[in-house]
TIMI-805090 format. One record per residue: x, y, z of N, C-alpha, C in turn. Coordinates in pm, whole numbers, padded with zeros to 5 digits. Layout:
residues N
<r n_X="X" n_Y="Y" n_Z="Z" ca_X="X" ca_Y="Y" ca_Z="Z" c_X="X" c_Y="Y" c_Z="Z"/>
...
END
This chain:
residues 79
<r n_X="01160" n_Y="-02453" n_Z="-01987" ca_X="01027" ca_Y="-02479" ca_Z="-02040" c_X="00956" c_Y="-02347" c_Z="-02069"/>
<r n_X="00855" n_Y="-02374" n_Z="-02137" ca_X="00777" ca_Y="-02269" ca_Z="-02172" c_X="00717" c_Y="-02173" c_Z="-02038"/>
<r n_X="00657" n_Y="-02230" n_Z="-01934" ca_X="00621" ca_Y="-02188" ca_Z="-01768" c_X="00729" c_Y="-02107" c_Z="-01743"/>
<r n_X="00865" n_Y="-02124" n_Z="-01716" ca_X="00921" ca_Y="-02073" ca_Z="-01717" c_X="00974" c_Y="-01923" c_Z="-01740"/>
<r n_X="00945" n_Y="-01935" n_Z="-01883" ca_X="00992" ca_Y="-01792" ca_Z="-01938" c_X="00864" c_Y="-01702" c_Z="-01909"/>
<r n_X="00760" n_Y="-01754" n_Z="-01877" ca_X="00621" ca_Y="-01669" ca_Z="-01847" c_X="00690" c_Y="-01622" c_Z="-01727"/>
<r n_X="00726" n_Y="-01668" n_Z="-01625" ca_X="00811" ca_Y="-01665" ca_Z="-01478" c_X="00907" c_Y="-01508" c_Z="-01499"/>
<r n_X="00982" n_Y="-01591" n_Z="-01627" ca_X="01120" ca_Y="-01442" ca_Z="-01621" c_X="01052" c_Y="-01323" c_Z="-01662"/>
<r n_X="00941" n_Y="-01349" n_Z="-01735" ca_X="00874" ca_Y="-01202" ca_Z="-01806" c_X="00816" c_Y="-01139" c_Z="-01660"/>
<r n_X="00782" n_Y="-01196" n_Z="-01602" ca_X="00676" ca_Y="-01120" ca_Z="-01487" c_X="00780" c_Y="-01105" c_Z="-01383"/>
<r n_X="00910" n_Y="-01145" n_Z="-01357" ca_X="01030" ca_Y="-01111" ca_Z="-01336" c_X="01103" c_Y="-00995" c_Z="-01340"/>
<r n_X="01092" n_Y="-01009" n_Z="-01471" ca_X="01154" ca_Y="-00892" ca_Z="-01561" c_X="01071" c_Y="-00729" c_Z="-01482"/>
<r n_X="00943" n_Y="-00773" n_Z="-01530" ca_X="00846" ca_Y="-00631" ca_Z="-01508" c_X="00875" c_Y="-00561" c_Z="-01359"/>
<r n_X="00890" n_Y="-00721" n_Z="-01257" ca_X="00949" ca_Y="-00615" ca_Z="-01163" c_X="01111" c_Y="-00560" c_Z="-01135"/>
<r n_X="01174" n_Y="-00593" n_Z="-01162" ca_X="01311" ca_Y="-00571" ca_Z="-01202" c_X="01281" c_Y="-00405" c_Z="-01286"/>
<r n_X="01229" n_Y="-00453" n_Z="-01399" ca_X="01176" ca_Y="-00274" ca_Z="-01469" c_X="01165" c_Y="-00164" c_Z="-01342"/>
<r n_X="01021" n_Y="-00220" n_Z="-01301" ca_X="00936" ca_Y="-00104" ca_Z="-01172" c_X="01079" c_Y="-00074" c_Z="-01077"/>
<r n_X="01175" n_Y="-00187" n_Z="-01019" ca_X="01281" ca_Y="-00164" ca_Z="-00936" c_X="01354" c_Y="-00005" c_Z="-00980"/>
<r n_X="01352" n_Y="-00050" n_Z="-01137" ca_X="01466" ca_Y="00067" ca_Z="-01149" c_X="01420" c_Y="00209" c_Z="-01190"/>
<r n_X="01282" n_Y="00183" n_Z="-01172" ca_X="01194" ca_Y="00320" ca_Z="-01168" c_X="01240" c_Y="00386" c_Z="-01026"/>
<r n_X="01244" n_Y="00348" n_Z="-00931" ca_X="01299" ca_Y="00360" ca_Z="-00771" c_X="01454" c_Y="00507" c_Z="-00797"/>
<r n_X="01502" n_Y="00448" n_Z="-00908" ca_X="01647" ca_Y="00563" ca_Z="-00881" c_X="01618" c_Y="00645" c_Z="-01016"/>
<r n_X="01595" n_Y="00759" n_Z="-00857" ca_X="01535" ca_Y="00896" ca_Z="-00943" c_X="01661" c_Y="01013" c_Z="-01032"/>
<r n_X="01747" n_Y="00893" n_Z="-01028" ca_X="01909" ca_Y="00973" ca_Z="-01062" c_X="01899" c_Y="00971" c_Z="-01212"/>
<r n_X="01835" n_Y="00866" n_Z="-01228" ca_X="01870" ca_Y="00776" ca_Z="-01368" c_X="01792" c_Y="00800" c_Z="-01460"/>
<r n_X="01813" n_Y="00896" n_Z="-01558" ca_X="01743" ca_Y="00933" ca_Z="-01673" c_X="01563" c_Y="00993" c_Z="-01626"/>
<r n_X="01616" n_Y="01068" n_Z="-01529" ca_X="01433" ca_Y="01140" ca_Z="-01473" c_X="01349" c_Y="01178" c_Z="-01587"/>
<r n_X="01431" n_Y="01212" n_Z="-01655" ca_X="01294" ca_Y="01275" ca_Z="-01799" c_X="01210" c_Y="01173" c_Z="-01828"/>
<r n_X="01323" n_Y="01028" n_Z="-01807" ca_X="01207" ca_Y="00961" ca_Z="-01887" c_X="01147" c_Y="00865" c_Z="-01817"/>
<r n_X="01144" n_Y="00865" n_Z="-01688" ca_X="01121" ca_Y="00778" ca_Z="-01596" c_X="00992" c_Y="00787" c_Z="-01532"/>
<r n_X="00910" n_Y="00718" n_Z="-01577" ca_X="00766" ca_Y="00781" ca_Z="-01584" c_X="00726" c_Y="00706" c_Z="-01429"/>
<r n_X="00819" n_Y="00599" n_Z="-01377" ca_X="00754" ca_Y="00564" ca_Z="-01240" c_X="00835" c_Y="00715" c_Z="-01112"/>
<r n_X="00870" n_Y="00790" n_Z="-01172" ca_X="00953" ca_Y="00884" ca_Z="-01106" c_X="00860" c_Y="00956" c_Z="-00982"/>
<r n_X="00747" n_Y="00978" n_Z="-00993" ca_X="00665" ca_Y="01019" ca_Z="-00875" c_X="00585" c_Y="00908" c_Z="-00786"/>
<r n_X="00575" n_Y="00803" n_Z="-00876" ca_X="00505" ca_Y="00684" ca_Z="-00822" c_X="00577" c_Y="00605" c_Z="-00710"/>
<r n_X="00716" n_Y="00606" n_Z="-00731" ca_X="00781" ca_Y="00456" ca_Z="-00663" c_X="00952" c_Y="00513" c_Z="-00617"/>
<r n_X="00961" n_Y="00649" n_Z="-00668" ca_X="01069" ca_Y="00753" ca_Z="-00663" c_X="01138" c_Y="00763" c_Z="-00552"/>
<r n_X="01283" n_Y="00722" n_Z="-00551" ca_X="01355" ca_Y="00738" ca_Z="-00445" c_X="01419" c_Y="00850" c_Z="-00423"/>
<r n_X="01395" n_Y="00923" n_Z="-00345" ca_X="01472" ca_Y="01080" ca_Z="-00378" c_X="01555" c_Y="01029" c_Z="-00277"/>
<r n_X="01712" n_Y="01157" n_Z="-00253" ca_X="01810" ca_Y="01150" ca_Z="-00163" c_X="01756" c_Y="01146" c_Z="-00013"/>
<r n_X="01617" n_Y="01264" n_Z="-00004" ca_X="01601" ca_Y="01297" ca_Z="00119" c_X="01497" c_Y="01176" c_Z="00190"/>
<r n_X="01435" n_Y="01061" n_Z="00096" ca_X="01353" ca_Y="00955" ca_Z="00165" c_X="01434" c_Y="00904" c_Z="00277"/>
<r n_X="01384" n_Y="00877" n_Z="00410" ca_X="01474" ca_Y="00806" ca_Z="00497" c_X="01486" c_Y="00645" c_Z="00463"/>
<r n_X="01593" n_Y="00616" n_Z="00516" ca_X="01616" ca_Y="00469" ca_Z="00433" c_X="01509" c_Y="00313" c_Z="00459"/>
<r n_X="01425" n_Y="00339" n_Z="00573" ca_X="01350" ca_Y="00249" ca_Z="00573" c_X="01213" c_Y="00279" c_Z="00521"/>
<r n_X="01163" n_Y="00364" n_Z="00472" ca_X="01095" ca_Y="00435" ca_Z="00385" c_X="01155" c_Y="00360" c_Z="00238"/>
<r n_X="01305" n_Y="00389" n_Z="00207" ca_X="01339" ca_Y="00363" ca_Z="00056" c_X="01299" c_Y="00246" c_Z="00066"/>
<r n_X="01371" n_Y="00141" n_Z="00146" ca_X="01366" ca_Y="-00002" ca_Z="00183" c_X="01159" c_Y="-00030" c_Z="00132"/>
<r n_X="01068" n_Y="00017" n_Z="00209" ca_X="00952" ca_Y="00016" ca_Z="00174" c_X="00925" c_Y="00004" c_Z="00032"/>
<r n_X="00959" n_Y="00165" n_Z="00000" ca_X="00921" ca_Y="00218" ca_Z="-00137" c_X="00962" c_Y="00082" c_Z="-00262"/>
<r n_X="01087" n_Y="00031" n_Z="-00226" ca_X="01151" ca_Y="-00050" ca_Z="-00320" c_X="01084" c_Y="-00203" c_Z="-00353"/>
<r n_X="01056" n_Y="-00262" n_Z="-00223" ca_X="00960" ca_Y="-00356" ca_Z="-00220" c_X="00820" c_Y="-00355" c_Z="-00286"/>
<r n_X="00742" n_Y="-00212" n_Z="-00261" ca_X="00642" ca_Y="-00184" ca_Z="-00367" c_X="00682" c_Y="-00154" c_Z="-00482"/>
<r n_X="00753" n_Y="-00114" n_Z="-00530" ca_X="00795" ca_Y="-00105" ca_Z="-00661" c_X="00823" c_Y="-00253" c_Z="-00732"/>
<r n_X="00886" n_Y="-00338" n_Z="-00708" ca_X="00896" ca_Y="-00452" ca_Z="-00740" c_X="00749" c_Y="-00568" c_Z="-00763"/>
<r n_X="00689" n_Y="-00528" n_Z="-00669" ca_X="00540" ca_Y="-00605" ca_Z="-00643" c_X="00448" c_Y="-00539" c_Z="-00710"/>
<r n_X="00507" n_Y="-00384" n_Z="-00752" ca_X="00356" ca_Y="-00329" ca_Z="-00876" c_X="00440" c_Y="-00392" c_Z="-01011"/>
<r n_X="00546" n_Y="-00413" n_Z="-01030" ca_X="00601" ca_Y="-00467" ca_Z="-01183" c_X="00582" c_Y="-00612" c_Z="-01177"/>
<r n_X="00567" n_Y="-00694" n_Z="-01080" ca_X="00503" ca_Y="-00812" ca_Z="-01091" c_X="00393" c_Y="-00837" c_Z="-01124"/>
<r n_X="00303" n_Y="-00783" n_Z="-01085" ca_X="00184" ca_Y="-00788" ca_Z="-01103" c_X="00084" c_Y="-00715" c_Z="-01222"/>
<r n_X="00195" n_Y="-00630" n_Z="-01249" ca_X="00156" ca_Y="-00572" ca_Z="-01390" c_X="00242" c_Y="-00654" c_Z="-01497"/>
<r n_X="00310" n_Y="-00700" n_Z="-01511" ca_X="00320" ca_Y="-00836" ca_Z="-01586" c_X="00291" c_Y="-00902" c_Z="-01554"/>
<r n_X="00251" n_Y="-00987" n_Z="-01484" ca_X="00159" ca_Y="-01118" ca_Z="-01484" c_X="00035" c_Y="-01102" c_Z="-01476"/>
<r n_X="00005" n_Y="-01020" n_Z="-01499" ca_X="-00160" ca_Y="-00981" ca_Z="-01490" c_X="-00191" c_Y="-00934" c_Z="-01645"/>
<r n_X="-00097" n_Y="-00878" n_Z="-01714" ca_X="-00075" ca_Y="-00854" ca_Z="-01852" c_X="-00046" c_Y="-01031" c_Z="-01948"/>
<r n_X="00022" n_Y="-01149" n_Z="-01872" ca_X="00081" ca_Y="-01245" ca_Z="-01919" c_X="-00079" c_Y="-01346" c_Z="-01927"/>
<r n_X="-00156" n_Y="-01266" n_Z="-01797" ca_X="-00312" ca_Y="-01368" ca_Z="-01766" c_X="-00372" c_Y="-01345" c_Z="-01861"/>
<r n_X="-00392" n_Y="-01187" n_Z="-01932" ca_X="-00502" ca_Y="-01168" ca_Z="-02000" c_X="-00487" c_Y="-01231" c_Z="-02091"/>
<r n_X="-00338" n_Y="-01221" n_Z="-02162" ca_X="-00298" ca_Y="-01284" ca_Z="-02288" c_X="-00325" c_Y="-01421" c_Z="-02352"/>
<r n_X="-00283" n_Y="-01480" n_Z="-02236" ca_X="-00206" ca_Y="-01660" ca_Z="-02268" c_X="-00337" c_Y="-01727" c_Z="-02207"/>
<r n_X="-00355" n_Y="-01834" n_Z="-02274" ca_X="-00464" ca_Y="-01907" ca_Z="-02230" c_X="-00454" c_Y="-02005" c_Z="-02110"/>
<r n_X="-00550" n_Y="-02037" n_Z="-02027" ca_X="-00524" ca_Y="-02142" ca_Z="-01920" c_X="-00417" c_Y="-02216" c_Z="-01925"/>
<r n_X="-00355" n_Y="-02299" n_Z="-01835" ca_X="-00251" ca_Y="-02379" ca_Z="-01854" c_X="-00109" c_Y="-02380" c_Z="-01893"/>
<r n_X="-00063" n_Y="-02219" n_Z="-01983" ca_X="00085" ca_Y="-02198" ca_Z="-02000" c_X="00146" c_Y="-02135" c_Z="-01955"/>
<r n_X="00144" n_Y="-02075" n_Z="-01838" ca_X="00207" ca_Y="-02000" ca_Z="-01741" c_X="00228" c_Y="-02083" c_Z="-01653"/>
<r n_X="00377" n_Y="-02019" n_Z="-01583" ca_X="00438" ca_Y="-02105" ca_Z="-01470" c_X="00342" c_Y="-02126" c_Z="-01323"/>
<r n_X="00269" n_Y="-02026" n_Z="-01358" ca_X="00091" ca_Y="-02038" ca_Z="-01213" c_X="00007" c_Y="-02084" c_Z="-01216"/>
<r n_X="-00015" n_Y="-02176" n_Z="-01334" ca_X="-00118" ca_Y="-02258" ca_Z="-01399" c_X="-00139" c_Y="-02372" c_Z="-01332"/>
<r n_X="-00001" n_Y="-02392" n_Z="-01277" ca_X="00015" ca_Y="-02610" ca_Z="-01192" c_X="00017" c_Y="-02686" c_Z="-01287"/>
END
């Protein structure tokens, strides 16, 4: 359904922010690289942290981008 794909987009965004997290991967252009940045030397429950916020700022920056847009009622948060 239409709800749905509003779902995978705000999905998606955090999946994006996730892969801002590996600071291996194309750093030039990785603009979450200081924000959400996993370097080698983070200790791992720190990364574990870091990664969870990273995911929950790309959620919320798409679906907060999907609110302004779409009118009442067509998003999968609507009911």
């Amino acid at each position: 359904s239409k709800t749905d794909k509003s779902l995978s987009v705000a999905i998606g965004g955090a999946t994006g922010f996730f892969v801002g997290t590996d600071t291996a991967y194309l750093p030039a252009q990785n603009f979450l690289f200081d924000v959400v940045g996993i370097h080698d030397a983070t200790p791992q429950l720190m990364g574990c942290a870091i990664a969870g916020t990273s995911t929950g700022l790309g959620f919320v920056a798409a679906q907060t981008t999907l609110n302004a847009i779409y009118p009442a009622g067509k998003l999968w948060n609507d009911g």
